[in-house]
N, CA, C and O atoms as CSV, one atom per row, in Angstrom:
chain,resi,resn,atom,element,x,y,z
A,1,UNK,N,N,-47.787,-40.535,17.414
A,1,UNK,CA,C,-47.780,-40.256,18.836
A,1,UNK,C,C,-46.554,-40.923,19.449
A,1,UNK,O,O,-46.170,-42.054,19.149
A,2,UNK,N,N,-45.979,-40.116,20.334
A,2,UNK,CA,C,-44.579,-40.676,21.211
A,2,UNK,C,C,-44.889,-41.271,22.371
A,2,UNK,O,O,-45.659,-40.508,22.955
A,3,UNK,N,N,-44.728,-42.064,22.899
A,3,UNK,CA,C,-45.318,-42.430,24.474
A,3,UNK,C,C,-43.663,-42.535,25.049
A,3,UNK,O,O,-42.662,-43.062,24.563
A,4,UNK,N,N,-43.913,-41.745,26.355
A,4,UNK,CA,C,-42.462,-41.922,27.343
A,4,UNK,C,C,-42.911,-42.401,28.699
A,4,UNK,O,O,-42.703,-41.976,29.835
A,5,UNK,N,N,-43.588,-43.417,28.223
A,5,UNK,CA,C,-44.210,-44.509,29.661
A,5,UNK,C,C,-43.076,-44.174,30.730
A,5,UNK,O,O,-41.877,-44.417,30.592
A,6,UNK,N,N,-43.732,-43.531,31.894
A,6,UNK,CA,C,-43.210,-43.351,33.288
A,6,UNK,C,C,-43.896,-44.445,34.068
A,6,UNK,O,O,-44.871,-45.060,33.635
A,7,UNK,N,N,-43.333,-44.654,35.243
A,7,UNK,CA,C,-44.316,-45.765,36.366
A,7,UNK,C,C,-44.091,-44.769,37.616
A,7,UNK,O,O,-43.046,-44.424,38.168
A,8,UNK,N,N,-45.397,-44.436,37.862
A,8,UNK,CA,C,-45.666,-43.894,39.050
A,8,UNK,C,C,-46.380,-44.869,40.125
A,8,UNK,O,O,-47.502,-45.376,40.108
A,9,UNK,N,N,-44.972,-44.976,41.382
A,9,UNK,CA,C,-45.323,-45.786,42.271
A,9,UNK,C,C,-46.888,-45.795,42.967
A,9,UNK,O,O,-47.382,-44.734,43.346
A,10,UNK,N,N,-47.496,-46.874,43.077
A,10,UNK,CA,C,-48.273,-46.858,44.159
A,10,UNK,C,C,-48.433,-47.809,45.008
A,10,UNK,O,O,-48.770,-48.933,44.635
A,11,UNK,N,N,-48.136,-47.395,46.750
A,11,UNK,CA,C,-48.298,-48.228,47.634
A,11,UNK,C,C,-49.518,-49.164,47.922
A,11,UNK,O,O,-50.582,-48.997,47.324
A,12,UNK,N,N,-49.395,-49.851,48.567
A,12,UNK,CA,C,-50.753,-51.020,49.249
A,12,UNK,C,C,-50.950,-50.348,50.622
A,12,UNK,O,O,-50.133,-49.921,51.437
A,13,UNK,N,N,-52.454,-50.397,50.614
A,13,UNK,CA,C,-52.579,-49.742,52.079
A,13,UNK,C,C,-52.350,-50.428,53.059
A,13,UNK,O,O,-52.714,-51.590,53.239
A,14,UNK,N,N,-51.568,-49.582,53.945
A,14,UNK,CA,C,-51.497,-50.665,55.552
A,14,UNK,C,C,-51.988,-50.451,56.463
A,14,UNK,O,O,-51.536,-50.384,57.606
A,15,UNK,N,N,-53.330,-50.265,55.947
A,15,UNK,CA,C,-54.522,-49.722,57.233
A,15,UNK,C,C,-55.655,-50.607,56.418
A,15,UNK,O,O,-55.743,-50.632,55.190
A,16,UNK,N,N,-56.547,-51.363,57.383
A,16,UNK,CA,C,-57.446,-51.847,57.315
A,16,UNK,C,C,-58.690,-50.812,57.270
A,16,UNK,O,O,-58.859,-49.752,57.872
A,17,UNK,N,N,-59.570,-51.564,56.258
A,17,UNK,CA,C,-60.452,-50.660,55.612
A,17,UNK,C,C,-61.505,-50.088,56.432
A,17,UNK,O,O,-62.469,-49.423,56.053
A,18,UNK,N,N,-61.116,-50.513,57.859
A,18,UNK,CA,C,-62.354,-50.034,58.876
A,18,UNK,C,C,-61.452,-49.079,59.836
A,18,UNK,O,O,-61.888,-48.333,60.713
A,19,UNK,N,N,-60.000,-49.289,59.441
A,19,UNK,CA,C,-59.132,-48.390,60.074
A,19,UNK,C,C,-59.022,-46.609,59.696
A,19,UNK,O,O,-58.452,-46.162,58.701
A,20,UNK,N,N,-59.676,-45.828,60.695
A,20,UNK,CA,C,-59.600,-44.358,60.540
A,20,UNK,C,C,-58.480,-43.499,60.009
A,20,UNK,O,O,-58.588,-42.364,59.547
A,21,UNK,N,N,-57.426,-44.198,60.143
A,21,UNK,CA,C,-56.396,-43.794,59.048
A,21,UNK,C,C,-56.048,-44.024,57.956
A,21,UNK,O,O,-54.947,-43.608,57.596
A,22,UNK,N,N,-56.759,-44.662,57.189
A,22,UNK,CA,C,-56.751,-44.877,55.930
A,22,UNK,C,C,-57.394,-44.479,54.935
A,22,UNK,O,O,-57.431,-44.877,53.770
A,23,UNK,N,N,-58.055,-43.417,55.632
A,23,UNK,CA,C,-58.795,-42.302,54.679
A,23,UNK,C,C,-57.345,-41.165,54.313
A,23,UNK,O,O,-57.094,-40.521,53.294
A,24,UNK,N,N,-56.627,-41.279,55.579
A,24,UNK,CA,C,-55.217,-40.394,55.393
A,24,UNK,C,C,-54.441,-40.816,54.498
A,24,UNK,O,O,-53.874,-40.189,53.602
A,25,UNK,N,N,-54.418,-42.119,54.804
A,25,UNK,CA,C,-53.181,-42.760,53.826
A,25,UNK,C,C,-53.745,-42.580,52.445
A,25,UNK,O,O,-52.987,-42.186,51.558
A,26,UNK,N,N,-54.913,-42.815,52.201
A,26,UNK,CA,C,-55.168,-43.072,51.051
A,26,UNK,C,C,-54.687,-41.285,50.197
A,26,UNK,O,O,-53.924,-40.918,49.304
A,27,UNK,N,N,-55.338,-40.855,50.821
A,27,UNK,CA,C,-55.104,-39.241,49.864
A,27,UNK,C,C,-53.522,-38.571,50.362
A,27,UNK,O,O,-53.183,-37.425,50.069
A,28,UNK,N,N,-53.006,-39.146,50.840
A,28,UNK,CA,C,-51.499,-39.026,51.233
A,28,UNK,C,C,-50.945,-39.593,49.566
A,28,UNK,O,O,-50.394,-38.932,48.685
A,29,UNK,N,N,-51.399,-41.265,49.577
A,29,UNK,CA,C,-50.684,-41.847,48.146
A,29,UNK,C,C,-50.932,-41.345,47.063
A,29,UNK,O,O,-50.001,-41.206,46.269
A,30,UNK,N,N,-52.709,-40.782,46.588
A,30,UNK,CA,C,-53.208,-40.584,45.867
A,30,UNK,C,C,-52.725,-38.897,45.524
A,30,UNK,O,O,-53.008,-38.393,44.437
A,31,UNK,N,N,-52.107,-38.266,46.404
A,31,UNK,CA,C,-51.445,-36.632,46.133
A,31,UNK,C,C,-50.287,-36.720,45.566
A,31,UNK,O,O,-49.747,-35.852,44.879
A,32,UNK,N,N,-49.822,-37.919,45.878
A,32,UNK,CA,C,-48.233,-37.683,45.658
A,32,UNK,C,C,-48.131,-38.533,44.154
A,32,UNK,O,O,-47.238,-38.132,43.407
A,33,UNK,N,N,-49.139,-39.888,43.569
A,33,UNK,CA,C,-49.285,-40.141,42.524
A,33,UNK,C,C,-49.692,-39.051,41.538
A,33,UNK,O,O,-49.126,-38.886,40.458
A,34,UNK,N,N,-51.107,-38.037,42.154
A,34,UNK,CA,C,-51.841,-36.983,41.150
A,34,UNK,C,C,-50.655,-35.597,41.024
A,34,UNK,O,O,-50.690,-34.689,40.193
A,35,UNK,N,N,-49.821,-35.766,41.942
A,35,UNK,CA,C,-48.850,-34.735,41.258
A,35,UNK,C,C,-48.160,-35.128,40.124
A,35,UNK,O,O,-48.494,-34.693,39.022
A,36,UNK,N,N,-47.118,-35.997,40.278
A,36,UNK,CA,C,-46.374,-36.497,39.531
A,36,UNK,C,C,-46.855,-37.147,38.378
A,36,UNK,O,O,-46.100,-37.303,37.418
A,37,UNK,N,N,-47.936,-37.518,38.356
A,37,UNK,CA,C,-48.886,-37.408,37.127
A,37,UNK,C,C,-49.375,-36.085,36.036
A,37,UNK,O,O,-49.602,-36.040,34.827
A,38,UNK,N,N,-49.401,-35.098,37.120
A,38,UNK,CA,C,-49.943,-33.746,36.088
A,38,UNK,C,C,-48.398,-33.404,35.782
A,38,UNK,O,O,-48.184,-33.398,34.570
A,39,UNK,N,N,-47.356,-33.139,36.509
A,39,UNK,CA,C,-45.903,-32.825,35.888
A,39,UNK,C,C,-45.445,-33.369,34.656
A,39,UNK,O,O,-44.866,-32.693,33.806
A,40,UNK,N,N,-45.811,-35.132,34.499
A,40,UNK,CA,C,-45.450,-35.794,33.842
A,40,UNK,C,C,-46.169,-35.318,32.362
A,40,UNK,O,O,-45.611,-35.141,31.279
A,41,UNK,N,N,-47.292,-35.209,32.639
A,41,UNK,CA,C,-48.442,-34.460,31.811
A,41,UNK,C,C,-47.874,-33.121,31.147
A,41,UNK,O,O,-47.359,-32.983,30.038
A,42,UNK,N,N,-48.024,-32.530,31.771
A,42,UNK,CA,C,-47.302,-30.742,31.839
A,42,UNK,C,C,-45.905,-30.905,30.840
A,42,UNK,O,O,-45.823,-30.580,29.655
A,43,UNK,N,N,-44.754,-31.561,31.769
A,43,UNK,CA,C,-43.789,-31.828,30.910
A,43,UNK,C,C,-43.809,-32.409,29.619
A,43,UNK,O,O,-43.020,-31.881,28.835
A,44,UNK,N,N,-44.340,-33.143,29.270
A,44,UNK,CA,C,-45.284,-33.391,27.840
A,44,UNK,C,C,-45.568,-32.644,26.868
A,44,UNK,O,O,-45.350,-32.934,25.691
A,45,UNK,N,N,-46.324,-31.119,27.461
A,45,UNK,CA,C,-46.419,-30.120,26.509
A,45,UNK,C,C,-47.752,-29.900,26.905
A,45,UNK,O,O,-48.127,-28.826,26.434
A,46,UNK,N,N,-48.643,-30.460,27.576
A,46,UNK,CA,C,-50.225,-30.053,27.542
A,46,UNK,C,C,-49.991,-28.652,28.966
A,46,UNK,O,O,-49.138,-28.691,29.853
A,47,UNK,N,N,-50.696,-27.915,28.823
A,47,UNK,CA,C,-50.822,-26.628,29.824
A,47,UNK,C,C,-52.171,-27.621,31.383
A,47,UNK,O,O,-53.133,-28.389,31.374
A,48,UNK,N,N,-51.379,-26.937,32.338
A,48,UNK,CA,C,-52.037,-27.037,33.256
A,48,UNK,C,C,-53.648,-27.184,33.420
A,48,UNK,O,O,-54.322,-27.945,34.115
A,49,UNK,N,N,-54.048,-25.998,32.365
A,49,UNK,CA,C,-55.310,-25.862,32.795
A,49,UNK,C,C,-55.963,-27.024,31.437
A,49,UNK,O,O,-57.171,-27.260,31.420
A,50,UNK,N,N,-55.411,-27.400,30.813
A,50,UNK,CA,C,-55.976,-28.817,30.123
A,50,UNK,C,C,-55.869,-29.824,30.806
A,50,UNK,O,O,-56.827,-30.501,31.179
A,51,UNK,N,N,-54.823,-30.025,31.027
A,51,UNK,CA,C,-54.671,-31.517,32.335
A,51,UNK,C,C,-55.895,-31.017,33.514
A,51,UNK,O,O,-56.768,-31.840,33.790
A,52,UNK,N,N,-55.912,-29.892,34.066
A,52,UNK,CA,C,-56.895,-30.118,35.409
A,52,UNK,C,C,-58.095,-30.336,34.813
A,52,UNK,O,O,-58.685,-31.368,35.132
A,53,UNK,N,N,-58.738,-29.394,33.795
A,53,UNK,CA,C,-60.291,-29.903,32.818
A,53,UNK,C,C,-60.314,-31.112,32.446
A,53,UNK,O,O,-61.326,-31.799,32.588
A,54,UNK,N,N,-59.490,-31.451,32.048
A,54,UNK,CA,C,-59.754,-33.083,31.452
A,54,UNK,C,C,-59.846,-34.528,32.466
A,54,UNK,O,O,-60.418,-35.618,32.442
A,55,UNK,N,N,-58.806,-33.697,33.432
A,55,UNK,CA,C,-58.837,-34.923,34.933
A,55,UNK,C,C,-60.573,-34.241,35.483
A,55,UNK,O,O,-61.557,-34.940,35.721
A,56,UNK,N,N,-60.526,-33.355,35.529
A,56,UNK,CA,C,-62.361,-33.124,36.348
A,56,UNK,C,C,-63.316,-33.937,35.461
A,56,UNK,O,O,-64.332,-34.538,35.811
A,57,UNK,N,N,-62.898,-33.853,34.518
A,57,UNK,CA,C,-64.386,-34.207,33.279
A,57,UNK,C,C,-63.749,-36.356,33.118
A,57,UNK,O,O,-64.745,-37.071,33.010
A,58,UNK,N,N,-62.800,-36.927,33.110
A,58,UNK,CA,C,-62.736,-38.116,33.687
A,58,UNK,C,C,-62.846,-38.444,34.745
A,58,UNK,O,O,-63.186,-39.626,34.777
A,59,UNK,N,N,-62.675,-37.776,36.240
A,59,UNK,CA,C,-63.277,-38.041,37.278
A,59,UNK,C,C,-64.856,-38.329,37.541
A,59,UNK,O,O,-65.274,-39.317,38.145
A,60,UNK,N,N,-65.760,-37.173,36.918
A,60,UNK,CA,C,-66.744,-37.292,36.877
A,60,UNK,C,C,-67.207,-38.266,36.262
A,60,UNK,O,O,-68.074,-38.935,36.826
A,61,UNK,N,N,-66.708,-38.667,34.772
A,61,UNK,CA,C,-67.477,-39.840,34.323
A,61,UNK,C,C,-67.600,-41.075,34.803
A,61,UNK,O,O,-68.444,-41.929,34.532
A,62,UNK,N,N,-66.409,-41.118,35.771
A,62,UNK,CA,C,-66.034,-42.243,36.452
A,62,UNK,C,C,-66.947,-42.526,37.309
A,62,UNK,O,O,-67.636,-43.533,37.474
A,63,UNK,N,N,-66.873,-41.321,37.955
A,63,UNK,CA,C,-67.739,-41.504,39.629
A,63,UNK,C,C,-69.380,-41.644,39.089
A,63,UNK,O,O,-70.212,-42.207,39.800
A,64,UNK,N,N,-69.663,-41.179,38.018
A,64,UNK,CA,C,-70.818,-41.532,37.272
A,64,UNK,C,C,-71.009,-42.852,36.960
A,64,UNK,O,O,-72.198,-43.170,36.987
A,65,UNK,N,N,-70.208,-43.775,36.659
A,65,UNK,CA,C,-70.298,-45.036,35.992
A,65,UNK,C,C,-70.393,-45.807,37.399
A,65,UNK,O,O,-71.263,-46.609,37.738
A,66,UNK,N,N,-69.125,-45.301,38.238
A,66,UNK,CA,C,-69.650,-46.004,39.486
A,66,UNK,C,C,-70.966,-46.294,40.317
A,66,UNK,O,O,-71.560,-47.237,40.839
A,67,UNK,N,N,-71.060,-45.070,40.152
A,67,UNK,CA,C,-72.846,-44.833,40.678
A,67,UNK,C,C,-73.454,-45.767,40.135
A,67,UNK,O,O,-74.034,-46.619,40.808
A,68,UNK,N,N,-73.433,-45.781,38.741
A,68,UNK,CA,C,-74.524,-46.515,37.927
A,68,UNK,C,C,-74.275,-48.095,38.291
A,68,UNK,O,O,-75.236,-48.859,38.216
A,69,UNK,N,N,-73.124,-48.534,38.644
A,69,UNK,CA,C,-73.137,-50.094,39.029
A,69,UNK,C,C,-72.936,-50.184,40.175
A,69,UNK,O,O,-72.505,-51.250,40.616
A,70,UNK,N,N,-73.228,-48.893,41.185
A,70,UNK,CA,C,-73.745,-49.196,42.613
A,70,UNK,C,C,-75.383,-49.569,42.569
A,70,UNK,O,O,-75.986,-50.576,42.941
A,71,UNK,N,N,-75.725,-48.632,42.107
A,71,UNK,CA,C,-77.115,-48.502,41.864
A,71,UNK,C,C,-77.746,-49.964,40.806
A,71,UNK,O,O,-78.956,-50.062,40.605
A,72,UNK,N,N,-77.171,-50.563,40.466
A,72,UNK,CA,C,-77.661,-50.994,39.709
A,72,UNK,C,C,-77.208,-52.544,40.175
A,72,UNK,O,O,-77.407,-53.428,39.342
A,73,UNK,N,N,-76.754,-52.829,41.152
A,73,UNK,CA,C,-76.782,-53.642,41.879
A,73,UNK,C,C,-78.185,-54.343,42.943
A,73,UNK,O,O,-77.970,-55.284,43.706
């Protein structure tokens, strides 16, 4: 396996977490990281529609695991 480690910037939010704009900011940073992430991907050689299945099916497990140590709190 080849790895061509890229660093895709990500900012610190400058909205306080009770601040109504930082639901903006956040998916403002998080679009412009999840692009340049699937390109980086793509350019790689994997096809689009593998990168988007595979990001849905790790999202989910995630937000699953989260649950489980919300809940389990």
């Amino acid at each position: 396996m080849v790895s061509t480690r890229q660093t895709i910037e990500i900012t610190k939010p400058q909205h306080t977490a009770n601040d109504a704009y930082r639901a903006v900011e956040r998916e403002e940073i998080l679009e412009v990281a999840f692009r340049d992430f699937v390109r980086a991907v793509v350019a790689a050689g994997w096809s689009e529609s593998e990168v988007a299945l595979t990001l849905a099916d790790i999202a989910d497990d995630y937000v699953m695991a989260l649950a489980g140590r919300v809940a389990g709190k």
